[in-house]
C-alpha positions as CSV (number, residue, x, y, z in Angstrom):
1,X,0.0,0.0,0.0
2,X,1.4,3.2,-0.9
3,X,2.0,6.0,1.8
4,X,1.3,8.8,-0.5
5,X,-2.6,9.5,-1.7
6,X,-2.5,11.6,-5.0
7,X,-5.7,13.3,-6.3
8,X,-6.0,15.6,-9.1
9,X,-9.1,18.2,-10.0
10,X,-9.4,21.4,-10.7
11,X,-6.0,22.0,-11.8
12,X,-5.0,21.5,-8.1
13,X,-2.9,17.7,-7.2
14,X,-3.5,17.1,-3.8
15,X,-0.6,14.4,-1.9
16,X,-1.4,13.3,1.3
17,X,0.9,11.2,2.8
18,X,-0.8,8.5,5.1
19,X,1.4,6.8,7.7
20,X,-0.4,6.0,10.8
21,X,-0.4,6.7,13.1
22,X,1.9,9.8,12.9
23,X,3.0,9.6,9.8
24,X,6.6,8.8,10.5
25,X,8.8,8.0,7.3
26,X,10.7,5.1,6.3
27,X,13.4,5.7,3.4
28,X,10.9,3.7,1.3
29,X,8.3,6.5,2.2
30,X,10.6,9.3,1.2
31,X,11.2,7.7,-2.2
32,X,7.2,7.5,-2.8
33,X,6.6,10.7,-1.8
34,X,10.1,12.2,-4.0
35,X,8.4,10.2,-6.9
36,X,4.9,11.6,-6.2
37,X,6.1,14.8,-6.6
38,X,7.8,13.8,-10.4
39,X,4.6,12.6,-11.1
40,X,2.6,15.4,-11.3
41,X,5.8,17.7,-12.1
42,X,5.0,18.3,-15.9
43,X,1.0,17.5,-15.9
44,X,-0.4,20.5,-17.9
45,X,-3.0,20.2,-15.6
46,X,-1.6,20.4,-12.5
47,X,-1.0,24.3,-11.9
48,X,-1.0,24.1,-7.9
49,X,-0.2,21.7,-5.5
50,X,-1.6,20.9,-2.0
51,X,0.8,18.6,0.3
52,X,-0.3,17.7,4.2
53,X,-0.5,14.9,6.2
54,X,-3.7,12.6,7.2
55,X,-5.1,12.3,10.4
56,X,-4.9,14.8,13.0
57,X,-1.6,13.6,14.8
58,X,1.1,15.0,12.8
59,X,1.7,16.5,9.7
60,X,5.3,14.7,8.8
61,X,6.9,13.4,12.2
62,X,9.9,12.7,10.8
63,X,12.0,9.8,10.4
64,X,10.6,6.2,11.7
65,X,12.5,5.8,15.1
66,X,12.5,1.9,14.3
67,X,14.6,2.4,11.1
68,X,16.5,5.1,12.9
69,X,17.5,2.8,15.6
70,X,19.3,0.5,13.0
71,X,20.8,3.6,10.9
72,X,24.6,3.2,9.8
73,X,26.3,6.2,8.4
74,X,25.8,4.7,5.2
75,X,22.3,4.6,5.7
76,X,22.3,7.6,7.5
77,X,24.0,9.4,4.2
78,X,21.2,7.6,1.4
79,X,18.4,9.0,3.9
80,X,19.6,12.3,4.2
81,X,20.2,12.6,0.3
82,X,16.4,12.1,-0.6
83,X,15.2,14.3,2.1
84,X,17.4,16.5,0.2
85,X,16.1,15.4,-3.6
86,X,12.8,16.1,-1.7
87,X,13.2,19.3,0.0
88,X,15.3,20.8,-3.1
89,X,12.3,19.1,-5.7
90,X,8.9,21.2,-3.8
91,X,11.2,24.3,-3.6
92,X,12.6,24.6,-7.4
93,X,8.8,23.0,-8.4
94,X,7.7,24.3,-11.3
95,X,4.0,25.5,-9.7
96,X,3.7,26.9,-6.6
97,X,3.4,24.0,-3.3
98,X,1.1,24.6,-0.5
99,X,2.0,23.0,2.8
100,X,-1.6,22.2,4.9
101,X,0.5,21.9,8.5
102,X,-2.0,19.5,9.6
103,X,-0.5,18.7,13.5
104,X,3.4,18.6,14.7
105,X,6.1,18.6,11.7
106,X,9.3,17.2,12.6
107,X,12.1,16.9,11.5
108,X,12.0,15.8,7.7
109,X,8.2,17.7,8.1
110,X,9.6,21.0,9.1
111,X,12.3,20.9,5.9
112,X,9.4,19.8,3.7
113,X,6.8,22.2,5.0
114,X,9.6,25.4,4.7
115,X,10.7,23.8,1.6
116,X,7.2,24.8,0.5
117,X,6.2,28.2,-1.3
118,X,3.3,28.7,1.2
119,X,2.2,27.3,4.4
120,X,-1.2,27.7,5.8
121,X,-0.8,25.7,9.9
122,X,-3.7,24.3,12.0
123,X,-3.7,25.9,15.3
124,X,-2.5,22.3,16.5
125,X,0.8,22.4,14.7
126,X,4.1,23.5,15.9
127,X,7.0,22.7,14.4
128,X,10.5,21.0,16.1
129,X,13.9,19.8,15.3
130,X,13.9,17.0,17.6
131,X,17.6,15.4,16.4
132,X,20.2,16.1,18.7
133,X,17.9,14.2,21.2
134,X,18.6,10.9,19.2
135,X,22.2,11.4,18.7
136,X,22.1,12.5,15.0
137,X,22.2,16.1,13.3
138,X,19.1,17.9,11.7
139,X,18.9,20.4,9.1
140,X,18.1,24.1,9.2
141,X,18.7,25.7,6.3
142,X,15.5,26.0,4.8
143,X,14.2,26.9,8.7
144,X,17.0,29.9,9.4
145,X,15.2,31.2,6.1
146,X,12.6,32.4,8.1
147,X,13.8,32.1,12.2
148,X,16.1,34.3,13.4
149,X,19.7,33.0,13.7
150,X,19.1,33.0,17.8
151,X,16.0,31.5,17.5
152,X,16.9,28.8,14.6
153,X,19.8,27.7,16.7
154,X,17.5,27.7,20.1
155,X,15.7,25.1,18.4
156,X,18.0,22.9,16.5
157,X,20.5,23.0,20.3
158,X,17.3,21.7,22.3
159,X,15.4,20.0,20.3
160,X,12.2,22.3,22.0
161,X,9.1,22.8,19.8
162,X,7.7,26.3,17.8
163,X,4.7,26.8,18.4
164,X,1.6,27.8,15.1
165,X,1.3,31.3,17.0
166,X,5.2,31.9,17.2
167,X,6.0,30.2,13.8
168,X,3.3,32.3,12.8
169,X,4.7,35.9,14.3
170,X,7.8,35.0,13.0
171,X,6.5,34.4,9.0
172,X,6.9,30.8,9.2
173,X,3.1,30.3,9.0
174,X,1.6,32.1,6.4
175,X,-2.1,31.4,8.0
176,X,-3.1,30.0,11.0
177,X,-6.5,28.2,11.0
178,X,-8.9,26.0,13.1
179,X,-8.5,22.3,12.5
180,X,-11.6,21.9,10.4
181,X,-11.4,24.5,8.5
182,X,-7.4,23.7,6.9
183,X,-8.0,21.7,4.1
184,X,-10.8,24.0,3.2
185,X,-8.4,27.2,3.6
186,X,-5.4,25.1,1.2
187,X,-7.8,24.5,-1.5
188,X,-9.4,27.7,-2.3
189,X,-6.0,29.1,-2.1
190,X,-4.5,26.4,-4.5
191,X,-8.0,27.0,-6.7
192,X,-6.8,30.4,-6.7
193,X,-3.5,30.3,-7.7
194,X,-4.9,27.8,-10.3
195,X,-7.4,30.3,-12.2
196,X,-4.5,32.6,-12.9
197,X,-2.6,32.6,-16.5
198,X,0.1,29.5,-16.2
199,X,3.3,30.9,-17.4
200,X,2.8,34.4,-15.5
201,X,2.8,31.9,-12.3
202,X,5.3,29.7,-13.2
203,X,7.9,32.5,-14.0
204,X,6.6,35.0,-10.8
205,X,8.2,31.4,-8.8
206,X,10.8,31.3,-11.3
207,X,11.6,35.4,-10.5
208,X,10.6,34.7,-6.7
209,X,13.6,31.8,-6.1
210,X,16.2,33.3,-8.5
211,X,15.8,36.8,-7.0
212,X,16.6,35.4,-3.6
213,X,19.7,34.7,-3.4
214,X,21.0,37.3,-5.7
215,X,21.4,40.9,-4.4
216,X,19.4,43.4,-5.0
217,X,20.4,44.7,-8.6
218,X,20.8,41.6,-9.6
219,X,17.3,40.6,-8.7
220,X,15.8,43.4,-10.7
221,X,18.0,42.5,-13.8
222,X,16.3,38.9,-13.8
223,X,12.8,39.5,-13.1
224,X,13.4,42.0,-16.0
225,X,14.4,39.1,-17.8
226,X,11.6,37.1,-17.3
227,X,8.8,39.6,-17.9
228,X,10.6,40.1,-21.3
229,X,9.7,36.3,-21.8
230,X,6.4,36.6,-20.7
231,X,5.8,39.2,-22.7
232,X,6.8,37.3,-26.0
233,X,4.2,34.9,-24.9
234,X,1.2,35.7,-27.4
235,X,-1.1,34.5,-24.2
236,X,-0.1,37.5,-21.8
237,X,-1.2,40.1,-24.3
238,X,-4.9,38.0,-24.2
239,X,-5.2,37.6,-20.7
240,X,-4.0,41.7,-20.0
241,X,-6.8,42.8,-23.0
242,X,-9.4,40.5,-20.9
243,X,-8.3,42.3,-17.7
244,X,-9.2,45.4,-19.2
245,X,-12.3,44.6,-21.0
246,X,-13.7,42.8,-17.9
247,X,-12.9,46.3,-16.0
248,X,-14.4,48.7,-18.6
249,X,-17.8,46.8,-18.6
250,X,-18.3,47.5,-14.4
């Protein structure tokens, strides 16, 4: 049975992944959900993407403590390279990914859910690097993109959960909902995103992630680049005339 539920409608792919009862992950897991992901990559009708966890106990809890347990640092090394294929693959995706926190992400779920171009948290999530408490190393690189430096390293030294409402003061969390109403919350805004011209969302991601690691100047100069491209496209012009005729009839 596979851990990872894929739906597509709407132009929306929704991947839950299904581990009770927390949702830990095996490396088998890691490689179903990498490949999940690659499945929907290039669907023309796929244009968001919705990624949480089922139940109510955990949104990704991290690595299976009974495979840790048995972990060499050969092991250790193939694990930690697809979390990375992961991770890298939902931030360099070519649509924008939604993260539904649905309860605690650890570990692996707190890469994977920063990793993401938009998370919207249930008031029951919180988010922790739990690690150095089993004697191996985390990652935080995709977390110190939004923690402060004291605050990133507070968490990855002690292993000591964020909380929604911090994560949320602090830009982690995007939007902080109730429990029933997340999945509800990630759709309309994957629906959204969906209803808008492809390419002009595709490249505004494409501008977003090559802007920010380049300085400022630099930034400019590429997203001049791309909404050269756009421009080219003979679709843009159509959907900016629609704009304006939908406007002039008010």
């Amino acid at each position: 049975m596979s851990a990872i539920n894929t739906e597509v409608g709407d132009g929306v792919a929704t991947l839950t992944l299904d581990r009770p009862p927390v949702n830990a992950v095996r490396f088998e897991d890691l490689t179903e959900m990498l490949e999940a992901f690659r499945s929907v990559q290039d669907r023309d009708d796929v244009r968001a993407v919705v990624f949480t966890g089922s139940g109510d106990r955990a949104f990704v809890a991290g690595t299976d403590l009974n495979e840790l347990a048995s972990l060499t640092a050969e092991t250790a090394a193939e694990s930690v390279m697809i979390v990375q294929d992961l991770v890298n693959l939902i931030y360099s995706f070519p649509v924008p990914v939604i993260s539904a926190v649905n309860g605690p992400a650890l570990g692996s779920g707190v890469a994977i859910a920063c990793a993401s171009d938009i998370r919207i948290a249930s008031t029951k999530a919180s988010f922790i690097l739990p690690e150095v408490n089993i004697g191996v190393m985390g990652g935080s690189a995709h977390v110190a993109r939004f923690l402060p430096q004291g605050r990133a390293r507070w968490m990855m030294y002690t292993g000591e959960p964020v909380s929604c409402e911090e994560a949320y003061r602090f830009g982690m969390v995007d939007k902080m909902v109730e429990p029933a109403d997340l999945m509800a919350e990630a759709r309309a805004l994957a629906l959204t995103i969906a209803s808008k011209y492809p390419p002009a969302i595709r490249l505004a991601k494409a501008g977003l992630n090559g802007s920010e690691w380049l300085d400022l100047q630099a930034g400019y100069a590429y997203e001049c680049e791309l909404t050269v491209e756009l421009r080219r496209d003979p679709g843009s012009a159509e959907v900016s005339r629609a704009f304006l005729e939908s406007r002039t009839k008010r």
